[in-house]
C-alpha angles and dihedrals in degrees: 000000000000085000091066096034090059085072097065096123092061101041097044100062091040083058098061086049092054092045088052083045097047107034100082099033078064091053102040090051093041092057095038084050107051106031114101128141090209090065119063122211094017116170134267121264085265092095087076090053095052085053095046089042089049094039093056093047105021099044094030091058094043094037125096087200111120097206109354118132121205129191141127112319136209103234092069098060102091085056099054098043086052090037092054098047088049087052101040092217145070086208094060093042083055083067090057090050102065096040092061090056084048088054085050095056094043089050088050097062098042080063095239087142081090081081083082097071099059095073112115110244102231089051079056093058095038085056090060100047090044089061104041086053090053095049089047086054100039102042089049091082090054090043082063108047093267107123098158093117120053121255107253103045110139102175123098093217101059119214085244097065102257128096139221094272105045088041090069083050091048085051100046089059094053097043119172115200104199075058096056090038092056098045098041091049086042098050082051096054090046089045095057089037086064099057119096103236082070098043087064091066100093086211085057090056097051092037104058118216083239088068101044084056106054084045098055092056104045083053087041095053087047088055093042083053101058105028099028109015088169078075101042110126114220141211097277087061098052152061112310120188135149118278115204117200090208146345095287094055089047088053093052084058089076128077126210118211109244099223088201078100112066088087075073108100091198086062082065098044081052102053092050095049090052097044077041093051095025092046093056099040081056101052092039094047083046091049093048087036088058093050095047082052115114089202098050094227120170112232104216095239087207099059092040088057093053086045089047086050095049089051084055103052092043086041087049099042095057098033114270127132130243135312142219135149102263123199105225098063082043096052091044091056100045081054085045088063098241109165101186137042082251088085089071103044089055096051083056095056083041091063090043097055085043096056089034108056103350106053096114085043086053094044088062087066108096119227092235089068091050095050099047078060099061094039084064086048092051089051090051095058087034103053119147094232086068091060081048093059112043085040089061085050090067133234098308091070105022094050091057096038094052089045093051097053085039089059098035085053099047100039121009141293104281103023077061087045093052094044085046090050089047099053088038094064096041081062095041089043086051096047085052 
């Protein structure tokens, strides 16, 4: 333990970047997730932030994983908002909840982690571009005042009917220029932030560009309010989250699973699908993290799948949703220079003082600042040098790796993932 809290210069400052990171991708799942006209009652948008609290310190201290982030993720969505209309209950989802994390833990001991390193590793890579090209699309509406979809959302085809493509048109016919101001001026800041004449300030190394950023547009949109308000930016556009009036009200914010339903045999069919889904997206997001890795460090898959159980149970006993690790938050803290698993536990400290005693301070950060940070995360697991390299490699590699970032763009994480895997061993099955 004194070994990785010796660290703490370098994972302090990669956990900000990871909460700025994280923060709306919570909010933007919670509220996808939990936002359906057939089920009355149903919970705030809080449910994605206790997954994402108990993600970043349950899982980080269980966790072996040097730099890995979990958290709620968007390719589970589909199945909560199904799971919770066949059960009627958020309460009872919540059951489901925590048996698929005992599934997890189960699986983790029977050692079916192993399953991980069977991924192709050009499917791996494909996985990677595909992602950083579908964070740059779909943050670009943000990035220019359009907030109509939530941050998070992975799928080409939206639950509100519309798709990646016809959303920028959508955005570049409601455009907000305080928006456009603020992440221009934002992607530039983070662009200069990234050279290296920069990186040899020592202030540069403890104050992350990220912050920088969030803190030149809320300064930016005070200003906008006073000298241009035709440019003002207002609350739609920005940060939303709960704010409790006092600790009673806090405490409302959390669900408790009702356990009556376990006589229900779909709570059953549910857990399994999420341990099923969850399960993969975590060995998946471990085998690309590793790669990411600088320091090359192998992640035991076995160990990650019994940390990712106990997350469940806790998420599922207070009310969160499902979690899985998630490669975006990972891949934002290995660019953010984190060097131990410490980094994501405090990022997730980091979301629970936040909800807890700065809600109204958050709410003051526009949209547009937090998406020009993810389109530079996007450009960092998209970058052309990595076309360069696995074309180099021939058609045995490339093939697979283009048609995994083709299929993850136009239909949704795993359903890209399975067509890559498929094209992949055809190629492997030929060359044998």
């Amino acid at each position: 333990m004194k070994n990785i809290l010796s660290h703490w210069r370098q994972d302090l400052p990669s956990s900000l970047v990871v909460f700025l990171v994280a923060l709306p991708l919570c909010l933007g799942v919670g509220l996808a997730s939990t936002n359906h006209p057939e089920i009355a009652g149903m919970p705030n948008i809080f449910s994605g932030l206790i997954a994402g609290i108990v993600g970043g310190i349950v899982v980080g201290l269980f966790s072996k994983s040097r730099i890995g982030v979990s958290g709620p993720a968007a390719g589970l969505i589909t199945i909560v908002l199904g799971a919770i209309v066949v059960l009627g209950s958020f309460q009872a989802f919540l059951v489901a909840v925590v048996l698929a994390g005992v599934i997890q833990l189960i699986a983790g001991f029977l050692g079916l982690g192993i399953l991980g390193n069977y991924f192709p590793s050009s499917v791996i890579k494909g996985m990677l571009a595909s992602i950083g090209i579908t964070l740059i699309l779909k943050e670009i509406p943000h990035a220019l005042g359009y907030d109509k979809d939530f941050f998070g959302d992975e799928a080409f085809f939206q639950i509100d009917g519309h798709n990646t493509l016809s959303e920028l048109m959508y955005a570049f016919g409601a455009l907000q220029p305080g928006s456009i101001v603020i992440s221009v001026l934002s992607i530039a800041l983070l662009v200069l932030f990234d050279r290296p004449f920069i990186k040899k300030y020592s202030i540069f190394k403890m104050i992350p560009g990220a912050l920088i950023v969030v803190l030149l547009g809320v300064g930016m949109n005070a200003l906008f309010s006073v000298l241009y308000p035709d440019f003002h930016i207002s609350e739609k556009h920005m940060v939303q989250l709960p704010v409790a009036q006092n600790a009673s009200e806090f405490i409302t914010y959390f669900s408790f699973p009702d356990f009556t339903y376990l006589t229900n045999v779909n709570v059953y069919i549910i857990a399994g699908t999420i341990a099923l889904v969850g399960s993969l997206e975590t060995l998946l997001s471990v085998e690309a993290t590793d790669k990411l890795d600088p320091e090359k460090n192998a992640t035991p898959t076995n160990h990650e799948l019994k940390a990712q159980g106990i997350g469940n149970i806790l998420s599922g006993l207070i009310g969160g949703l499902p979690i899985t690790q998630v490669i975006v938050r990972s891949s934002a803290n290995i660019n953010a220079g984190a060097k131990t698993k410490m980094s994501t536990v405090y990022h997730g400290l980091l979301l629970l003082v936040s909800v807890m005693f700065l809600p109204k301070l958050l709410n003051l950060i526009p949209l547009a600042s937090l998406a020009a940070i993810l389109i530079m995360v996007g450009y960092k697991l998209s970058k052309v040098q990595l076309y360069k390299q696995i074309y180099k490699l021939g058609p045995e590699q490339f093939i697979p790796f283009i048609s995994t970032i083709l299929a993850v763009l136009f239909t949704d994480l795993l359903k890209g993932i399975g067509i890559g895997m498929a094209i992949a061993i055809f190629y492997i099955l030929r060359k044998n």
